[in-house]
Every structure is written in C-alpha cells, then in structure tokens.
C-alpha positions in Angstrom: -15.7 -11.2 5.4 -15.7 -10.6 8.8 -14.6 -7.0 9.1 -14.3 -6.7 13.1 -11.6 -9.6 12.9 -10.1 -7.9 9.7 -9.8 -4.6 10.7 -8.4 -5.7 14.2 -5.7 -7.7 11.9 -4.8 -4.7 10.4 -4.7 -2.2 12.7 -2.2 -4.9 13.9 0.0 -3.7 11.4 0.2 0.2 13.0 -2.2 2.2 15.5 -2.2 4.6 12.6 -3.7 2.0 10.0 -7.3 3.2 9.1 -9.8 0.8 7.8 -12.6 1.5 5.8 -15.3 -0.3 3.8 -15.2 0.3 -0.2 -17.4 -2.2 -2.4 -17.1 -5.3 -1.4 -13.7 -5.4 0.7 -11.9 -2.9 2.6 -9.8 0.0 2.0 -7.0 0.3 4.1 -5.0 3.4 4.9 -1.4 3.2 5.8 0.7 5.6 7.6 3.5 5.5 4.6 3.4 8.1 1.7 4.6 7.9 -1.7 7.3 10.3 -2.8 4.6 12.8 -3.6 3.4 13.0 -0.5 0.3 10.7 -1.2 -1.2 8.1 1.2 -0.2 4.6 0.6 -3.8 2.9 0.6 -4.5 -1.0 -0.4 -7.6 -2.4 -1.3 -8.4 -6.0 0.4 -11.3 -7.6 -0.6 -12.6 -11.3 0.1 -12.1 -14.2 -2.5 -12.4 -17.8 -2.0 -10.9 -19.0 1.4 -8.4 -16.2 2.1 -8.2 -12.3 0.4 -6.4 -10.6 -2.2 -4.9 -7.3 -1.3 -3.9 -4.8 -3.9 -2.2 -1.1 -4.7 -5.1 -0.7 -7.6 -1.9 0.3 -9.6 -1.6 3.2 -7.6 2.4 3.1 -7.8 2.2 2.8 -11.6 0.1 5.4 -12.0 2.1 7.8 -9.9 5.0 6.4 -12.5 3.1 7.1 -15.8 2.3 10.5 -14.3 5.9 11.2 -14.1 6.7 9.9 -17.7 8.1 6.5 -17.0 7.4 3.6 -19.2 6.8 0.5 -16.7 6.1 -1.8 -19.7 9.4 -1.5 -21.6 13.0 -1.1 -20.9 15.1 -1.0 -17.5 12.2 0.6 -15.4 10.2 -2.9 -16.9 12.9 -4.5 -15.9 12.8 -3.0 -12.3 9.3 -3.6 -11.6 9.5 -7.3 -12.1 12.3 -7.5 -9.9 10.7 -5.5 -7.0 7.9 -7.6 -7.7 10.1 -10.9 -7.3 11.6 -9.8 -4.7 8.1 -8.9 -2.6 7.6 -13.0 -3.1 3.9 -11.2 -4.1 1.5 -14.4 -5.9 0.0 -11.4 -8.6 -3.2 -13.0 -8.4 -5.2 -11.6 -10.8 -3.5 -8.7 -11.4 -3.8 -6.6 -14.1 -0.9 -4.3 -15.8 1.1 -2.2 -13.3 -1.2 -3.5 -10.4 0.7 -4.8 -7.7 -1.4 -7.5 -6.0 -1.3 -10.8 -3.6 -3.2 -13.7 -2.3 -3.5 -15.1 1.1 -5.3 -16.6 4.1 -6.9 -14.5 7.0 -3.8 -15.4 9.5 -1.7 -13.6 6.9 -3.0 -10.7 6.5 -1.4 -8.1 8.5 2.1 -9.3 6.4 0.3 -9.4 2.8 -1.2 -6.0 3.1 2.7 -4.9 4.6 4.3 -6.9 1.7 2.0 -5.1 -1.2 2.7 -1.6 0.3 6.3 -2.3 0.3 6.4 -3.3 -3.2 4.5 -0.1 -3.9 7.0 2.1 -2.7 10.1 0.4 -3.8 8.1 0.8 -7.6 7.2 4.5 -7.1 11.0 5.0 -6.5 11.8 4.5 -9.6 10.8 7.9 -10.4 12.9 9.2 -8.3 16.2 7.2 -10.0 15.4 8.7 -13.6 15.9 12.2 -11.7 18.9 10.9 -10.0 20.5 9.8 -13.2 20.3 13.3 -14.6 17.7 12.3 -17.1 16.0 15.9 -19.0 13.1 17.4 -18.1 10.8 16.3 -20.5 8.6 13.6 -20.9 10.1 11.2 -23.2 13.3 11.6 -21.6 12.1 10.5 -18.1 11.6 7.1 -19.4 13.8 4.6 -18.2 
C-alpha cells in the first residue's frame, strides 16, 4: 500500500478526513457522527489489486447496544436494503459488518459509500423510537 497516495485520496474526500495507520491498512476518520455523537471511522486495508474498506460493524453494534435485532424481522429486512441500495460488493464481510471492494482510483467513493451505508443502518435506532416502541429492551426490536 502506498499510504502517501492513499491518504491524499482520502483526504480528497474532506479537509477534515484524518488518516491513520492501524495493522496492516489505514484507519480513516470522517467528519460524520453517528446519532450518538460517535465518529464515523472505516478501516481500509490492502487486498489483492485494489482494497476493501469496512465500518468493523460499528453501525450494528451501535444497534445491538440499543436493543435492536439486525438479524431478524423488519430491522433485518432494512439492513439488506440499505445495503442494496449502497451497491456495496460485501466482500468478506462478516455479520452486521458493512464492507466493499475496489481499486485505488475508487477509493475516495468506496470509503464515502461504506460510511453512508453506516449511517442510514445506525438510523434505524432512531425509527424504533419514532414508532413509539417501549422503553425496554425487547421492545426496541424491530
């Protein structure tokens, strides 16, 4: 990986975009936040000819931590369609991760693309309190 060509790519993306090494890729700090108030961050890490950028589930995680079930039901349901929509390749991902696949010349609009798909899945949160949904944890599933 050529990071000096990679970080330039991504900074592309926003002034505000930080870059930083983490294993064997880079982890890259957005200037987006999740409804929490937490940093959107994606991890982009060299494979084969191009990279794979992922969330590292960080959207489903903030879900799980607010009680809803992304692996049965309508929020399922929404979470493949966000997914869909993002036109995102899932290579390799695992459960709840949201991840993509691409070459170098793409990756300003694959790391936008994944963070995009993150925050349209940590809204959905945000809809089981909309929908007047209890308090409790059980009832937050959607």
């Amino acid at each position: 990986m050529n990071a000096t060509n990679v970080v330039a790519a991504l900074q592309a993306v926003n002034d505000n975009t930080v870059v930083r090494p983490y294993g064997d890729g880079l982890l890259v700090e957005l200037p987006l936040t999740y409804g929490d108030g937490d940093g959107v961050r994606v991890l982009v890490e060299p494979m084969g000819s191009g990279y794979r950028v992922t969330d590292r589930a960080a959207a489903a995680a903030l879900l799980a931590m607010a009680g809803v079930n992304l692996f049965a039901g309508r929020a399922a349901g929404a979470f493949a369609e966000i997914l869909a929509g993002a036109g995102l390749n899932g290579v390799n991902a695992a459960p709840g991760e949201i991840a993509t696949f691409g070459a170098a010349d793409e990756l300003a609009r694959l790391v936008l693309d994944v963070a995009r798909a993150s925050l349209r899945a940590d809204r959905l949160r945000w809809l089981a309190h909309r929908h007047g949904h209890g308090h409790g944890r059980d009832s937050m599933i959607i």
